[in-house]
C-alpha positions as CSV (number, residue, x, y, z in Angstrom):
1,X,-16.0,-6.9,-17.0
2,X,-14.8,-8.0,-20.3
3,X,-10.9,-7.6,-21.2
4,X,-9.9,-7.9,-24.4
5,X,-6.4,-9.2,-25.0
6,X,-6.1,-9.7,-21.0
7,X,-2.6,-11.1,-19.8
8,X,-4.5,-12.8,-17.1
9,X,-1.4,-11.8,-14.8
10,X,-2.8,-11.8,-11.1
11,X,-0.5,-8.1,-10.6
12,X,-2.5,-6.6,-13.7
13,X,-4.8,-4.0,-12.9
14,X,-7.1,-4.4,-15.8
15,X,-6.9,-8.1,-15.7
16,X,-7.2,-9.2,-12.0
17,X,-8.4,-6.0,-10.1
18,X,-11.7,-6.4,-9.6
19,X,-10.6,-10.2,-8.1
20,X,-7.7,-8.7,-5.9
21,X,-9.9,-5.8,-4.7
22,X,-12.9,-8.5,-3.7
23,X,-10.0,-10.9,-2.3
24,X,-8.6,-7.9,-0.3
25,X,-11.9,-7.2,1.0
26,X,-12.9,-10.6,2.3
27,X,-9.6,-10.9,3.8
28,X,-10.2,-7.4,5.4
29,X,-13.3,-8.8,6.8
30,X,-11.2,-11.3,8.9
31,X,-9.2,-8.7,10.9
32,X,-9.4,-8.3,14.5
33,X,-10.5,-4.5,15.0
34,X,-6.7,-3.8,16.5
35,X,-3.4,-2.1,15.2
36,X,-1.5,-4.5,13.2
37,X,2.0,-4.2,12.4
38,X,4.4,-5.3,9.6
39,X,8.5,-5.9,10.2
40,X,10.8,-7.7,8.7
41,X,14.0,-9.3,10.0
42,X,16.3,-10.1,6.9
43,X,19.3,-12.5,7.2
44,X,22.7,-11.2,5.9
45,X,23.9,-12.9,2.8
46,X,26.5,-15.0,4.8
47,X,23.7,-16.6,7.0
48,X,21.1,-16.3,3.9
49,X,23.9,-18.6,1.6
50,X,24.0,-20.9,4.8
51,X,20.3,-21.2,4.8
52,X,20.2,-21.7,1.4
53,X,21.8,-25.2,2.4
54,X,20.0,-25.7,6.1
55,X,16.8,-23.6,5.8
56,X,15.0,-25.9,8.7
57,X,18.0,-25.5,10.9
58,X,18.4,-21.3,10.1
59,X,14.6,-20.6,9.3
60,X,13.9,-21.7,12.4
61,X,16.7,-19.9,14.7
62,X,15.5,-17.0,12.3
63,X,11.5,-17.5,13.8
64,X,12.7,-18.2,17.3
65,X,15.0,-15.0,17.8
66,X,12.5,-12.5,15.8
67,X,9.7,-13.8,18.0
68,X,11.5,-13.3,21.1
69,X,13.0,-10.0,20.4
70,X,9.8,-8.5,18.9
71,X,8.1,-9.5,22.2
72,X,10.5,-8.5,24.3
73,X,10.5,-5.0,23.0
74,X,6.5,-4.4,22.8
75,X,6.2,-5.4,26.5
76,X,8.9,-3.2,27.7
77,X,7.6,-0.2,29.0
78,X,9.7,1.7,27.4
79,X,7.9,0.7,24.3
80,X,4.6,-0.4,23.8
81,X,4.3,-2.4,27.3
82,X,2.0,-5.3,26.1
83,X,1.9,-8.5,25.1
84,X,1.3,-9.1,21.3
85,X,0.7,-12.0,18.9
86,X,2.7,-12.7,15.9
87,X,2.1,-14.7,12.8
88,X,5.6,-15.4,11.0
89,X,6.0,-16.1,7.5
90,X,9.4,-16.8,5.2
91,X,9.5,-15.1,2.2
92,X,12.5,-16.1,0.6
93,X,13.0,-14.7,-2.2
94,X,14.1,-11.4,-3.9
95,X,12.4,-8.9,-6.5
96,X,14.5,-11.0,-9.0
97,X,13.1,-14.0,-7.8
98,X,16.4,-15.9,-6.5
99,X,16.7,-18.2,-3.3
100,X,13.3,-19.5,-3.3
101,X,13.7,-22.0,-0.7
102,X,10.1,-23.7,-1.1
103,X,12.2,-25.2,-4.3
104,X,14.9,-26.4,-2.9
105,X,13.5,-29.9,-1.6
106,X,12.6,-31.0,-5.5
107,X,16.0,-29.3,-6.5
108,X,17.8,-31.3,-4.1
109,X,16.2,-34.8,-5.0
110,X,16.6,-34.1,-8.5
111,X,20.4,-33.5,-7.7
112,X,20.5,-37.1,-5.7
């Protein structure tokens, strides 16, 4: 498809959505054929400042603890009552685009 005066951003519909649709499908094609979940644990701001500072050291406290808890609730009983696999990933960073930690190690060494 041709697109005259295109933006070229990868969110556009007109732009990019024939890519992200064909993308979306091949990723698709990689799923297990099993329910899949989506949660999100979100630091406060008091521990999210701190990691700001120490992201190894809180980051992963942060993976450790929502791993633990989220398989400790799906094999209770109670619950689900299985055992479950979990990929973790940070995503540090707002709508407005502040705290992105994957920064920080160039901001840092520029500061030094």
């Amino acid at each position: 498809m041709i697109a005259y005066n295109s933006c070229r951003d990868r969110h556009c519909p007109k732009c990019q959505g024939a890519a992200a649709r064909t993308w979306l499908a091949e990723r698709k094609a990689e799923l297990l054929p099993v329910d899949y979940f989506h949660l999100v644990f979100t630091l406060p701001k008091p521990i999210a400042d701190i990691a700001y500072q120490n992201e190894r050291v809180i980051y992963d406290l942060l993976f450790k603890a929502s791993a633990e808890a989220t398989i400790t609730i799906a094999a209770d009983k109670k619950h689900l009552g299985v055992r479950i696999g979990i990929t973790s990933v940070i995503h540090s960073w707002g709508s407005a685009m502040t705290h992105h930690s994957h920064k920080l190690p160039s901001r840092r060494h520029k500061q030094a």
